[in-house]
C-alpha positions as CSV (number, residue, x, y, z in Angstrom):
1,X,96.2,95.4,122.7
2,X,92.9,94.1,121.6
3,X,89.9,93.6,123.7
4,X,86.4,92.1,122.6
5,X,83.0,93.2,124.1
6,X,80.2,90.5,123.7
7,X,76.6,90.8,124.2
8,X,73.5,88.3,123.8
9,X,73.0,90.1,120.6
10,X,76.8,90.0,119.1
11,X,76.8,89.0,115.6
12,X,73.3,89.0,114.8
13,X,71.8,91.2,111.8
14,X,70.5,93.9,114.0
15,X,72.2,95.8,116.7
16,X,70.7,95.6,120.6
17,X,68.0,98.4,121.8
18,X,70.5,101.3,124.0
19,X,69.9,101.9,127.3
20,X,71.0,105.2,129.1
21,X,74.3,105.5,129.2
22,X,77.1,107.8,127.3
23,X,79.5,104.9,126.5
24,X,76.6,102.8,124.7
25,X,77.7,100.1,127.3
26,X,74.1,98.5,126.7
27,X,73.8,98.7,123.3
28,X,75.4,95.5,121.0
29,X,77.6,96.3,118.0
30,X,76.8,93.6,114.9
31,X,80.1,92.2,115.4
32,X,82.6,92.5,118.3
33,X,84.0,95.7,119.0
34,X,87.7,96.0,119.7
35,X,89.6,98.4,121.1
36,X,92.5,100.7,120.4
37,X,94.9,102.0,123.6
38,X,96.1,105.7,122.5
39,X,97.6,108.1,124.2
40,X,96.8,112.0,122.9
41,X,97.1,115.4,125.0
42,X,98.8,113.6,127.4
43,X,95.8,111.3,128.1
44,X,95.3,107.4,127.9
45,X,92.5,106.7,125.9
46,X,90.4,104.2,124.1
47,X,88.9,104.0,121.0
48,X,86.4,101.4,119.6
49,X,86.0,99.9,116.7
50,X,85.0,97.1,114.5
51,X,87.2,95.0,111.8
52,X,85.3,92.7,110.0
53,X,87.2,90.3,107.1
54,X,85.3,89.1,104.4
55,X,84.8,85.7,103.7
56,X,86.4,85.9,100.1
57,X,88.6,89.0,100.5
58,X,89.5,91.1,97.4
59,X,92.7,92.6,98.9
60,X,90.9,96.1,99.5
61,X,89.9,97.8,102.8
62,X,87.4,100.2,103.4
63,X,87.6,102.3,106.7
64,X,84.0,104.2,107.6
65,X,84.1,107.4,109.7
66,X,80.6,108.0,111.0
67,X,79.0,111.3,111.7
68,X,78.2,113.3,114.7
69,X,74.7,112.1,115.5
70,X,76.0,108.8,114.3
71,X,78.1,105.8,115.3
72,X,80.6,102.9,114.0
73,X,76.8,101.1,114.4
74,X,75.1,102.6,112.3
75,X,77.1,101.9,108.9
76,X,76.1,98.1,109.4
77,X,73.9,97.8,106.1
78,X,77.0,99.3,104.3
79,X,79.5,96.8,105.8
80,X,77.7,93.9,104.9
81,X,77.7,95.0,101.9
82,X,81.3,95.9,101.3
83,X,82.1,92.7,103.0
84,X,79.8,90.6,100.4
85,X,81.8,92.5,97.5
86,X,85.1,90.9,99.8
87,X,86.5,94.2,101.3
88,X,87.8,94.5,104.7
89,X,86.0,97.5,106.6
90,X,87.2,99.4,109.5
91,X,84.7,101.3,111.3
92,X,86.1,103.2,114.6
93,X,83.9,105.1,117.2
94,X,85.8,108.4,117.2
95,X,87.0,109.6,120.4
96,X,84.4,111.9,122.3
97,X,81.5,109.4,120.6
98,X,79.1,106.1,121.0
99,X,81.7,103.1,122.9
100,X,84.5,105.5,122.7
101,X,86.5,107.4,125.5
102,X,84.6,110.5,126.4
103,X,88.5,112.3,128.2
104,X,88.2,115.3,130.5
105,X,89.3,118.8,128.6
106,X,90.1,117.4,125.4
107,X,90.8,119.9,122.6
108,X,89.1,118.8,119.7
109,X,89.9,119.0,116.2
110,X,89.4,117.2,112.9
111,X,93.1,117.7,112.5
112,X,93.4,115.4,115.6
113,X,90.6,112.8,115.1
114,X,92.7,112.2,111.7
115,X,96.1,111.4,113.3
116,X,94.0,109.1,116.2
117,X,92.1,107.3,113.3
118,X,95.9,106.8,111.6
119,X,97.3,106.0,114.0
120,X,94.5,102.8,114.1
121,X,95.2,102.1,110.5
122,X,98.9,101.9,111.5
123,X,98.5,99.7,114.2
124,X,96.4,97.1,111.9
125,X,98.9,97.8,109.4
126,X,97.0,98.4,106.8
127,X,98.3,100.0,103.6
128,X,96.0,103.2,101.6
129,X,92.8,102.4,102.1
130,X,89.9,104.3,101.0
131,X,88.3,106.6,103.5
132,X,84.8,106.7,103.4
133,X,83.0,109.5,105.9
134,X,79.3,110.6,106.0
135,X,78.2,113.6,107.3
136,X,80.9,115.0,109.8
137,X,82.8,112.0,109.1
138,X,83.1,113.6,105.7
139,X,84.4,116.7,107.1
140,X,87.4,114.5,108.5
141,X,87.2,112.1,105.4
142,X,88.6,115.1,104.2
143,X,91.0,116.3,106.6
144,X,92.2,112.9,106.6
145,X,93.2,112.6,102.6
146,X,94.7,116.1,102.9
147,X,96.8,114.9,105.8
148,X,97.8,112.0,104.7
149,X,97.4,112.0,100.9
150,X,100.2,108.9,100.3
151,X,98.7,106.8,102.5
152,X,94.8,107.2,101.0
153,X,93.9,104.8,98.4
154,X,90.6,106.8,97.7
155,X,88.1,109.3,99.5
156,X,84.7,108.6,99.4
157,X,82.2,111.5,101.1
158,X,78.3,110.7,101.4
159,X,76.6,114.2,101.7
160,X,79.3,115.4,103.9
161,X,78.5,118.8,106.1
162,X,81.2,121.5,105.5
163,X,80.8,122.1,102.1
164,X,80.3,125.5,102.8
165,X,81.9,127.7,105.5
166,X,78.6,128.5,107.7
167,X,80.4,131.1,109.7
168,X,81.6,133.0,106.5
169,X,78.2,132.9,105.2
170,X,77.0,134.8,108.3
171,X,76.1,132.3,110.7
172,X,76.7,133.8,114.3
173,X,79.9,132.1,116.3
174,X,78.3,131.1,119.8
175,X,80.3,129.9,123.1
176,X,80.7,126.0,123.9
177,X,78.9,127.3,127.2
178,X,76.1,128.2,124.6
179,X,76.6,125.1,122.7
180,X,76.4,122.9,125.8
181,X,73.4,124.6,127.0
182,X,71.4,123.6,124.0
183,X,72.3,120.2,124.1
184,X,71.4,120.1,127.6
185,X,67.3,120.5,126.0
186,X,67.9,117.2,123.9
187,X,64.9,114.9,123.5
188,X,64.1,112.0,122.2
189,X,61.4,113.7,120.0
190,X,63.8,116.8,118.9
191,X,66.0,113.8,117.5
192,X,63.1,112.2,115.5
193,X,62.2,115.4,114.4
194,X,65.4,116.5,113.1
195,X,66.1,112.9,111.4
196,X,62.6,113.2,109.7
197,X,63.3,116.9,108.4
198,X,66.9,116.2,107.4
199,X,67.5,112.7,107.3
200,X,64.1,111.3,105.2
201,X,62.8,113.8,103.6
202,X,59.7,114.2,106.0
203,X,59.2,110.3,105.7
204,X,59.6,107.8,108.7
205,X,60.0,104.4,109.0
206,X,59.4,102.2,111.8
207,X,63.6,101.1,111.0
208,X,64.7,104.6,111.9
209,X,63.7,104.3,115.4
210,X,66.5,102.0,116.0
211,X,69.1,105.2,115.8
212,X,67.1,107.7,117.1
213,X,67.2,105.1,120.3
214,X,70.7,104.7,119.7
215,X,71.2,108.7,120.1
216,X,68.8,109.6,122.7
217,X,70.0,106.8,125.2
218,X,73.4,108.5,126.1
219,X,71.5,111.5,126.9
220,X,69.4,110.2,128.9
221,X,70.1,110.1,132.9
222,X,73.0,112.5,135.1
223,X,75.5,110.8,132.4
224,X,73.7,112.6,129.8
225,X,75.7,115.5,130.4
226,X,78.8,114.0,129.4
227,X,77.7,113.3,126.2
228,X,76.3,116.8,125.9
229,X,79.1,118.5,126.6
230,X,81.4,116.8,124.4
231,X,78.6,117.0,121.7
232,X,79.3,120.7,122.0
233,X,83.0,120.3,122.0
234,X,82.5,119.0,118.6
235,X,80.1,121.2,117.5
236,X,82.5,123.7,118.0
237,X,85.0,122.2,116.0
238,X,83.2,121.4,113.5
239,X,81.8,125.2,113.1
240,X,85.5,126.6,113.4
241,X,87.4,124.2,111.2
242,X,85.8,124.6,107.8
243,X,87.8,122.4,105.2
244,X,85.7,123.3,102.4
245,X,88.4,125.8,101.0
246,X,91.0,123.4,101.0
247,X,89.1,121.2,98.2
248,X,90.8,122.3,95.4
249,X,94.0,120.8,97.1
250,X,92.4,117.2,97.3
251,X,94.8,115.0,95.8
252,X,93.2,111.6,95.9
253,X,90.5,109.9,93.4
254,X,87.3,111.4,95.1
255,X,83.6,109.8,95.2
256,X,80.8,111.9,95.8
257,X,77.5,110.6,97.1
258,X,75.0,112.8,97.5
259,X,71.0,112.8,98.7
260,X,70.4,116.7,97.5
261,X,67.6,116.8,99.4
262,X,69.9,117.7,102.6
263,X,69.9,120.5,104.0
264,X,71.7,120.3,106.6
265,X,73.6,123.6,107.8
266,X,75.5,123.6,111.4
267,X,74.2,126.9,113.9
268,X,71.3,127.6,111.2
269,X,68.8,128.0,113.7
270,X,70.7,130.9,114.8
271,X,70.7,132.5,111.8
272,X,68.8,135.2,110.6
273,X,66.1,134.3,108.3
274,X,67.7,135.8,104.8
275,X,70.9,134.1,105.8
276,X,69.2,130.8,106.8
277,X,67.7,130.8,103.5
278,X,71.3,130.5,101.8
279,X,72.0,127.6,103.6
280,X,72.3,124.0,102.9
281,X,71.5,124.0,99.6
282,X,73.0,120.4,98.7
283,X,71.8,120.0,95.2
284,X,73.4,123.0,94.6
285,X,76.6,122.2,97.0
286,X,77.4,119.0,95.5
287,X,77.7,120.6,92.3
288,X,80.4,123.4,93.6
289,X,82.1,120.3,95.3
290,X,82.2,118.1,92.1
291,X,83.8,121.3,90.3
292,X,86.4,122.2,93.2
293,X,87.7,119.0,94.1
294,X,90.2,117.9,91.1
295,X,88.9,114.6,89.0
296,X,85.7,114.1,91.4
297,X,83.1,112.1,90.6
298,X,79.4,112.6,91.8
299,X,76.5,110.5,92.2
300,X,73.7,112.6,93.1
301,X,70.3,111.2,94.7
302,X,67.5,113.9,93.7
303,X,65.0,112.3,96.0
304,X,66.6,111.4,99.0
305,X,68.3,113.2,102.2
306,X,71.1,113.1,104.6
307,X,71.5,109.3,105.2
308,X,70.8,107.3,101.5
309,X,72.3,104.7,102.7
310,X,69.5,104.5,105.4
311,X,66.7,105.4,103.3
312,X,67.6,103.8,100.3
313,X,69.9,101.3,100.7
314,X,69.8,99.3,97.9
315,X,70.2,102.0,95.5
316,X,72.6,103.4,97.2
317,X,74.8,100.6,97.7
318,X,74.8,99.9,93.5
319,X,76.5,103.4,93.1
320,X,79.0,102.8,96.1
321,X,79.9,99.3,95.0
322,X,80.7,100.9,91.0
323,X,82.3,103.5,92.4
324,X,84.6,101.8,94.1
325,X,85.5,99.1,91.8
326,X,86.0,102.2,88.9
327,X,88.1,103.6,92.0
328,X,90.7,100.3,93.3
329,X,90.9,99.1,89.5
């Protein structure tokens, strides 16, 4: 069953400014967010998402899988774009994240998150569409198209994290007591900080603050800690459940979409120094990924960071938009 949310700000160009609050109750989607009645571990859940039609549709779908300091949200320059190009696009708030349910003891894994967000694409019965994931969301982009290879038209991954195994590389394995911990000392300016290091390249733009808002706001308050703890529970996941070794078993046409001036690297900080400095090395990364996964093709941002289509939206949307079309033809 579906259920709308509206808000003063529904359906305008730019989403609503958050206020504190771990379901992002206060802060307005750019269309109307539905939702979709699961039941997993023996739970009743909810998760959100948006389904936008295009005026002139071209009989393809897109679904977007967002990334862990991310939401369904945040791909809004991206839909509009898809949509004026006449695809449908899914974007669901995965469960754990943004307007979706936050479930006591949930066991997460990306194994899991795929069968949820199936289980979505079932219900709106749509047939192999192509998975598009950025950042974490590439991670399960992944697991997604190895899981369900017949039913994914086409994998899209824009400067995915996992394509190295951090752990393997010497990265010390902490606790999710450890993990929660350190997202108990979020702040507002640790976000911006990161986002400027990792996200821009050391630039900032006054348009950034939006999602920095959009972050900090369900940390904020005693309902912080919700989102802090399952921020850990998917750190740990994420950490533990490397799919970068499976690439070579990728069976799907594959688009790659990198910024190479990432560098992001999961539990780096806790690295030692000549470890750290083998991490994250995305111009070099996207090359290993182009070569592993069979028939993929790269474009490769030299300039940019972790979010291009943020920073450079225009550019980046000409290479998604080719990409695709060379992909569905």
């Amino acid at each position: 069953m579906k259920r709308f949310l509206t808000g003063a700000l529904m359906g305008v160009c730019l989403a609503g400014t958050a206020a504190a609050d771990p379901m992002l109750s206060d802060f307005d989607y750019p269309w109307p967010v539905e939702r979709h009645a699961l039941v997993s571990q023996g739970q009743a859940m909810e998760m959100a998402y948006l389904d936008v039609m295009p005026e002139e549709a071209n009989g393809e779908t897109v679904v977007l899988l967002h990334g862990k300091n991310f939401c369904a949200a945040t791909w809004e320059t991206v839909m509009r774009a898809l949509l004026d190009e006449g695809y449908r696009v899914i974007a669901p708030d995965q469960i754990g994240f943004c307007k979706s349910s936050k479930p006591q003891g949930y066991q997460y894994g990306l194994h899991t998150l795929a069968a949820n967000t199936h289980g979505l694409i079932e219900a709106l019965d749509i047939e192999a569409p192509v998975i598009m994931g950025h950042s974490m969301g590439g991670m399960l982009a992944a697991r997604y198209a190895l899981q369900y290879p017949q039913e994914t038209g086409g994998l899209v991954l824009l400067n995915p994290i996992g394509l190295e195994d951090w752990r393997a590389k010497g990265v010390p394995s902490v606790t999710v007591d450890q993990l929660y911990e350190s997202q108990l000392k979020t702040t507002r300016d640790g976000i911006k900080a990161y986002q400027q290091s990792t996200y821009y390249v050391g630039d900032w733009k006054d348009r950034y603050d939006r999602w920095v808002d959009m972050l900090w706001s369900m940390y904020e308050g005693e309902g912080g800690k919700i989102t802090a703890w399952h921020q850990a529970l998917t750190a740990d996941m994420v950490f533990n459940q490397p799919v970068v070794h499976e690439f070579p078993t990728i069976e799907v046409p594959t688009l790659l979409l990198i910024g190479e001036q990432d560098n992001t690297a999961l539990g780096k900080g806790r690295a030692s120094e000549s470890v750290r400095e083998t991490l994250g090395n995305y111009e070099a990364l996207a090359r290993e990924t182009e070569a592993a996964i069979p028939g993929a093709i790269m474009v490769s941002f030299p300039d940019l960071g972790h979010s291009p289509h943020i920073e450079a939206p225009d550019r980046f949307m000409h290479e998604l938009i080719a990409g695709l079309e060379a992909m569905t033809d």
